[in-house]
C-alpha positions, 0 to 999 in steps of 0.5 A: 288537638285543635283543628284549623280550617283555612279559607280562601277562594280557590285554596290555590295560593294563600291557604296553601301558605297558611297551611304550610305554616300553621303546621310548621309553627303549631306542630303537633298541637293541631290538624290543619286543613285548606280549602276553597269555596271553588277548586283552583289547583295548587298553585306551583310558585306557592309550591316554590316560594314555601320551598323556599323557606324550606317548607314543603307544601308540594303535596298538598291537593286543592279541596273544596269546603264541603269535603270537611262539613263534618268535622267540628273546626275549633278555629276557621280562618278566612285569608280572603274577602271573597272567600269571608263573604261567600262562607257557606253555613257552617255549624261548628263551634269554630272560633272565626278569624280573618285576614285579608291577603293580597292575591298573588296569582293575580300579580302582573310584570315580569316573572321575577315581579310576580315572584317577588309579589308571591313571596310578599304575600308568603311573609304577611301569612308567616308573620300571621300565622306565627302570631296565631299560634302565640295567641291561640294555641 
């Protein structure tokens, strides 16, 4: 069984995302885990917007990357230029990938405009995330 790392800044958002697909998509081919280089707390319209989609991210808790130190990712995955750069040493055999994905906690406008941005964002990371599955596992 493979194991995923995903990366991104404060594992709020889009690492949220990814994980929620990356599990919906690969099934039991894999264990996925999220994090952040910082800690920001799951973001609630993440958690709407993958309802949405009728995949259930409400559970999921906010880990920073040194929680996993140990474990030996086969595949780490950064969805964020921030967090890509600010990567801590990792010493894993893990294939490294990344993709850089707007920020949709930082959308601004009306809240239906934010939403909107969110669920922008939550296609790019499901056609990503399918697309990985395909060519990786």
């Amino acid at each position: 069984m493979k194991k995923i790392l995903i990366l991104c800044t404060g594992n709020s958002c889009r690492s949220q995302i990814a994980e929620g697909y990356l599990r919906y998509f690969a099934g039991n081919k894999t264990i996925v885990y999220s994090a952040g280089v910082e800690i920001h707390g799951v973001n609630p319209k993440a958690v709407t917007i993958m309802a949405e989609d009728d995949i259930d991210i409400s559970a999921h808790t906010s880990n920073h990357i040194d929680e996993y130190r140990n474990i030996d990712f086969d595949y780490l995955i950064t969805v964020c230029d921030n967090a890509k750069e600010h990567c801590p040493y990792f010493p894993s055999k893990a294939v490294k990938l990344h993709h850089n994905f707007p920020d949709p906690a930082k959308a601004t406008g009306t809240e239906k405009e934010i939403i909107e941005e969110f669920r922008a964002v939550r296609e790019m990371i499901k056609i990503y995330s399918e697309n990985f599955v395909k060519g990786y596992l």
